[in-house]
N, C-alpha and C positions, 0 to 999 in steps of 0.2 A: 504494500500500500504506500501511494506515495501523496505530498499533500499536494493539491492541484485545485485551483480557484476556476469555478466554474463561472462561463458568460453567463450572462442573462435569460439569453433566448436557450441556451443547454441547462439550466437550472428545471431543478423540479417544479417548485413555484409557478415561472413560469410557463412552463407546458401545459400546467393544469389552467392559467388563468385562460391560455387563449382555448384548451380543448371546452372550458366553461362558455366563452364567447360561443364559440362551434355549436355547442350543443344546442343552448338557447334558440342560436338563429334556426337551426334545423326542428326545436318544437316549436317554435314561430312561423314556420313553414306549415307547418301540420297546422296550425289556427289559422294562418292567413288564408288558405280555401276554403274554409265556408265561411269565414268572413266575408271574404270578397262577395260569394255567390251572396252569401244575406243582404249584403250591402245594394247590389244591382237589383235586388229585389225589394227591397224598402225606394230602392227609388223607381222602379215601375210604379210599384203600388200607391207613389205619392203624384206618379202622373198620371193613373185611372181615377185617382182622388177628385183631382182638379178637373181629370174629364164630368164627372159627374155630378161635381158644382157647374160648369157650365153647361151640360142639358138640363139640370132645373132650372139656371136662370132664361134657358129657351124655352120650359114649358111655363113658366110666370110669365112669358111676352103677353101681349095681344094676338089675335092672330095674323097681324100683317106679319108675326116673326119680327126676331132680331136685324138690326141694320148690316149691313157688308161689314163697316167698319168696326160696332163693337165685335158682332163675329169673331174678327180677326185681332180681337187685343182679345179678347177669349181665350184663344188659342194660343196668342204667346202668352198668356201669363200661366198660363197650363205647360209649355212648352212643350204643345203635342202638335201635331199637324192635320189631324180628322181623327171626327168619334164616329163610328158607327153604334148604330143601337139594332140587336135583335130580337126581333117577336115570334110568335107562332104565326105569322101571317105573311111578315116578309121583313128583309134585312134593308137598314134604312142609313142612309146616308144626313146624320145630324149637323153636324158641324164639318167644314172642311175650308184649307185654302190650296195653294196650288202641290196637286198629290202627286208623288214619286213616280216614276217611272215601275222603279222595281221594290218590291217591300221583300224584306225578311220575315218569316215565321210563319203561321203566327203563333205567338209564346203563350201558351194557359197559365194565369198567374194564379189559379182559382184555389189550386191544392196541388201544388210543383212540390216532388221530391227534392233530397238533394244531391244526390248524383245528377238530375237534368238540371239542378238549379248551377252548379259546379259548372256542368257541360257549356250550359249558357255565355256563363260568364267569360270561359275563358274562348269561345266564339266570340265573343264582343271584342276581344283581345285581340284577337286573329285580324279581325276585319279593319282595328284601327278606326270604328267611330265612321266609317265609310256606306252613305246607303240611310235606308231608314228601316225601323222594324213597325210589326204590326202584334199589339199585345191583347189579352181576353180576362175579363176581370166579371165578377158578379155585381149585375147593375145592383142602385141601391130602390131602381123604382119596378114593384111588384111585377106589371105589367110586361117589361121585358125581361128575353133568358139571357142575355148576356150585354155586355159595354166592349165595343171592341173602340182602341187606340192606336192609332199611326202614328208614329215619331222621327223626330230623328237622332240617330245613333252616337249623332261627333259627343253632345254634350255625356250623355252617358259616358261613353268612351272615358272622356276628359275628365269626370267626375272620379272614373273607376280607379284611372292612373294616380291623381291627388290624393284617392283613399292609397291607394298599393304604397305610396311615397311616405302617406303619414305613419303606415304600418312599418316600413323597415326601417323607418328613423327612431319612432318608438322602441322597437323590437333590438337596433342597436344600440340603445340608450340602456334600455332594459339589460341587455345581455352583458357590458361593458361593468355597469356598476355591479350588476350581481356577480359577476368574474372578480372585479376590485377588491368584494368587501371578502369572496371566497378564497383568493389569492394571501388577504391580510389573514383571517382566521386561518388558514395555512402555516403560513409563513410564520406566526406565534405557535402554532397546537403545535406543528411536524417541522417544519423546515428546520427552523433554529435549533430546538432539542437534535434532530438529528446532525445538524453542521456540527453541534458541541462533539456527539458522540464520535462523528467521525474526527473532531481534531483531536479528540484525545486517545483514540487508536493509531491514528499516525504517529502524537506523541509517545503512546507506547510501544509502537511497534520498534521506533529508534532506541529507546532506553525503557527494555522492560523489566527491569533489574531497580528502578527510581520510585521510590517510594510515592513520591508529590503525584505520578503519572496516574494512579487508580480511580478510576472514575467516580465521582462524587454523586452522589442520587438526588434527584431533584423534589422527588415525594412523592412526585407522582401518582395516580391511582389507579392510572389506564394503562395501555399496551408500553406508551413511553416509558413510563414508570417503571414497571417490567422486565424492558428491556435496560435500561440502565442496571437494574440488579443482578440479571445477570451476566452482564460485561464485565460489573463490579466483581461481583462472587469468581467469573471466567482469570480476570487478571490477579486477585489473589491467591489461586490455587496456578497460577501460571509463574509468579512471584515464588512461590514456597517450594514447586517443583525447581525453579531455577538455582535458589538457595540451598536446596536438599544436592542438585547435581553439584552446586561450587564445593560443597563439603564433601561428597563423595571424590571428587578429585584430586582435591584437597589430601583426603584419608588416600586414597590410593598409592600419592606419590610419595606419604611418609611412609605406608608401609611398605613400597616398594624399597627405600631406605631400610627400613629396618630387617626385611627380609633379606639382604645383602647379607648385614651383619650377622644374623641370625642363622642362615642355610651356610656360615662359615664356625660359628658354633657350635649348630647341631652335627655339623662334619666331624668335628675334634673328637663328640660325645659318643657320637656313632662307630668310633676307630677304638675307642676306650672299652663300649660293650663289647665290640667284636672281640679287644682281646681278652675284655672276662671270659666270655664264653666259652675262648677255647681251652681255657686251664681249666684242670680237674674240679669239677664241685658236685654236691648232691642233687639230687633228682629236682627236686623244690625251690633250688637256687636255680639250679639249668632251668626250670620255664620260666622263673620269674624275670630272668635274662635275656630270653628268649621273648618275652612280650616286650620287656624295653627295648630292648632291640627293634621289632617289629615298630612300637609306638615311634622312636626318632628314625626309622626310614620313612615312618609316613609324612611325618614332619619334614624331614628335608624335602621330600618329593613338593607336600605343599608351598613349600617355600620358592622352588624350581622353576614350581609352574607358575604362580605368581608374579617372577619375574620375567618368566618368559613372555607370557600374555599381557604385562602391564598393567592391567585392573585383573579386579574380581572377575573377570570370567572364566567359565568351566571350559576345560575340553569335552569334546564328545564322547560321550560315554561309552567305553571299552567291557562291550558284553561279554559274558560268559556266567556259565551255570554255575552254582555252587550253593552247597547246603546254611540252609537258613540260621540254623541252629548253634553249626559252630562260627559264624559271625559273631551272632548273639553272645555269643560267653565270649570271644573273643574282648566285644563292647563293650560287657557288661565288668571285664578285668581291667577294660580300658580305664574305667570310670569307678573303679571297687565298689562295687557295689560289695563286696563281701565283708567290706568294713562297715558299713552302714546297719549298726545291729535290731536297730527297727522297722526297718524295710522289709518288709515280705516281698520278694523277687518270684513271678510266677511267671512260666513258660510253658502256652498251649501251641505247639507248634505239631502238627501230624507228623507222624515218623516218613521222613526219609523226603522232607521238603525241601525243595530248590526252589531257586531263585532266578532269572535269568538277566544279569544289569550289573552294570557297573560294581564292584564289590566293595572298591574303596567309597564311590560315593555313596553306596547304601549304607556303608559304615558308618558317616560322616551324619549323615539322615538318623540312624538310629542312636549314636549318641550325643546330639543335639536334643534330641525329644527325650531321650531317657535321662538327662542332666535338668533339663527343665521340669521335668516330673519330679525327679528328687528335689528341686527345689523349690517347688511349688509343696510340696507332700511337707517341707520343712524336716525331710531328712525321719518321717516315721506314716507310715502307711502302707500302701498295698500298689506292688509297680507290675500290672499285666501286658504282657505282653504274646499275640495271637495272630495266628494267620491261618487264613480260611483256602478251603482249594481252590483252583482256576475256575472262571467262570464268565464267559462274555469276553473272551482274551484278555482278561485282566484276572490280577491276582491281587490282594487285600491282606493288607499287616496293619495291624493295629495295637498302638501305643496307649493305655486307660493308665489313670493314675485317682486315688482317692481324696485329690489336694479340696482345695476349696470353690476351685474355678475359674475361671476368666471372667475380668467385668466386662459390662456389655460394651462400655465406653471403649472398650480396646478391639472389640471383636473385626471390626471393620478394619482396622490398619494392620492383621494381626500378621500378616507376614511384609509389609513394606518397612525396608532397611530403615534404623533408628528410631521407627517411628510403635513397631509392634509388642511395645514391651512395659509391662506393669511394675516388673522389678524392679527397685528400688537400686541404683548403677547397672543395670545393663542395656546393653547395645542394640538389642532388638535385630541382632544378624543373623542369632543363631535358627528361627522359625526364617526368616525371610530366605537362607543357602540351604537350607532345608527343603523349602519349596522349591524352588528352584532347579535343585538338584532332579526332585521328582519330577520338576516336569520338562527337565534336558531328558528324562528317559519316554518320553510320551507317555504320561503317568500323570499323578497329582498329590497332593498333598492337603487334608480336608479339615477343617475343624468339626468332626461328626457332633460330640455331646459335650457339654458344659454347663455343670451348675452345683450346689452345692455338697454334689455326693461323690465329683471329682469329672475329670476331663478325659474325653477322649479323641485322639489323632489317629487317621487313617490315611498311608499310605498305598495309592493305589498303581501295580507296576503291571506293562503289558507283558504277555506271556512270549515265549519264543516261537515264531509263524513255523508252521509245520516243513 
């Protein structure tokens, strides 16, 4: 993301105000046709009107009839050109001055739909006001069936256009300010909130490590609102992963210092057991030599690979079969359990179970969780340990301890480095390489049961494909 100031016409704001214009004019469009047609038709009906005041003042004449001359101010103040009047007897020519050549229609204005009344209008359009029409209205005197009126069409015409001119002047007056005020209530509700959110994404995208950079909430109570919390909540948990990698680096490259040192010490120690071993001694001292021995090869190797790889990560796990059981006692000498004289150590393992995975890192797995049990258990309770047969291509070991539990406040980070650990100084590595481990083997590592009758952990590891 980069910050970039947008024009005017590329702005949100503005697209919205003119697609607001747009829109208006186009439902302004949809009112202006039957306006229009209503309109042409209040002004026929306002010149059948006038026709029909001037045949009453022609039946209040005497009978010599009207003169030529009122006649003809009759009919322009009517602004028609001849009325016919219809009876059952015969169609009669009332009023007239000099009549058209050619007439249009004639228009029924009696009970006009408005598709014809539409149709009309926009024929009058067509024609340009050229010609005259001839219209049909219901007389108002008993005696006759109809008022027919000959006109001429310029003033209509002219009338129509005046009305169409005041309609889209309106209509863009109307459209402009409602776009303005929609534009403004924009630009306040969305715009701004959003321009903040995005400059403070640019600024954190440059320095997301800057405390000042986390987005501040506005209070919001709508979408805005919302979304600032979670940008806010997003860059805090983006901050503490960032802080968490600087320290793991951090850790990395001191213990890759100290592993120097250290895989040069446990060398010295490892040349010292070897040459206990090989001088004469009893049965009890030979194993107890034999497991130190065993424990600082493991240790240099750990220390090897450490260096070799730079960080904390594993190699790929070096499978092969091998009985579950004597791991297990192996671990469990690792970690004496034999000196722990309140520990009841109990081993449900089926006779003659294997394993198929890594041996050192199942090692590392099973005395990681059997040092946390004992430390959890506070060094007196009941430390089981169980494995069920293959099933599903996976196979199931399971670590139960009768401590007090895990609190729930820890359950969620329970294996993320530093962070999974209730112990009072510990590192919270040993459940996090734990998992880990299980799941470089395509496996897992589960917190199954937790609460105050004690804990249990299930390792789950895939079986060897036939």
């Amino acid at each position: 993301m980069h910050g970039k100031s947008l024009s005017f016409f590329r702005s949100l704001s503005s697209q919205l105000l003119l697609l607001t214009i747009l829109f208006v004019m186009i439902v302004e469009v949809f009112v202006y046709v039957p306006s229009l047609a209503q309109f042409r038709k209040n002004y026929l009906d306002q010149r059948l009107a006038a026709a029909q005041i001037a045949i009453l003042s022609l039946e209040e004449a005497d009978d010599e009839g009207l003169s030529h001359m009122l006649e003809q101010e009759l009919l322009e103040v009517a602004e028609i050109q001849a009325v016919i009047v219809v009876s059952e007897e015969a169609r009669e020519l009332a009023l007239s001055s000099t009549l058209p050549e050619s007439v249009s229609g004639p228009y029924d204005m009696r009970d006009p739909g408005l598709v014809e009344l539409t149709k009309d209008a926009f024929m009058t359009l067509k024609r340009k006001g050229e010609g005259s029409i001839q219209i049909q209205g219901e007389p108002i005197n008993p005696r006759y069936q109809s008022i027919q009126v000959v006109l001429s069409e310029q003033p209509l015409y002219m009338a129509m256009v005046d009305f169409s001119k005041s309609i889209f002047l309106s209509s863009l007056i109307i459209s402009f300010f409602t776009g303005v005020l929609i534009y403004v209530s924009i630009l306040f509700l969305t715009v701004r909130p959003t321009k903040r959110i995005t400059t403070n994404l640019t600024a954190f995208e440059r320095r997301p490590e800057a405390k000042g950079n986390i987005l501040k909430g506005s209070g919001r109570k709508n979408e805005i609102g919302l979304l600032e919390d979670q940008i806010s909540h997003m860059q805090n948990e983006i901050q503490g992963a960032l802080r968490q990698k600087n320290h793991l680096a951090n850790l990395g490259l001191a213990v890759s210092k100290i592993n120097h040192d250290l895989r040069n010490i446990l060398s010295t120690a490892q040349l010292s057991v070897d040459f206990l071993a090989r001088k004469k001694s009893s049965l009890p001292e030979q194993k107890t030599l034999d497991r130190l021995y065993r424990a600082v090869d493991r240790a240099v190797k750990l220390c090897e690979r450490t260096l070799k790889y730079g960080r904390a990560e594993e190699p790929a796990p070096n499978k092969k079969n091998f009985a579950l059981v004597d791991l297990l006692m192996d671990a469990c000498h690792g970690l004496h359990m034999d000196s722990y004289e309140n520990i009841d150590l109990k081993m449900e393992i089926p006779e003659g179970y294997t394993v198929y995975a890594d041996k050192e890192q199942v090692y590392r797995i099973l005395t990681n969780l059997c040092r946390n049990a004992v430390e959890a258990m506070d060094q007196k309770g009941t430390l089981t340990i169980s494995a069920e047969p293959a099933k599903g291509g996976q196979q199931k070991i399971r670590v139960a301890d009768t401590g007090p539990g895990i609190p729930d406040s820890f359950r969620e980070t329970l294996f993320v480095p530093f962070v999974g650990t209730s112990k009072l100084g510990g590192s919270g590595l040993g459940l996090a390489i734990a998992h880990g481990l299980a799941q470089a083997h395509g496996g897992d590592l589960v917190l199954e049961k937790s609460n105050s009758s004690g804990t249990v952990f299930c390792i789950s590891l895939p079986t060897q494909k036939g």
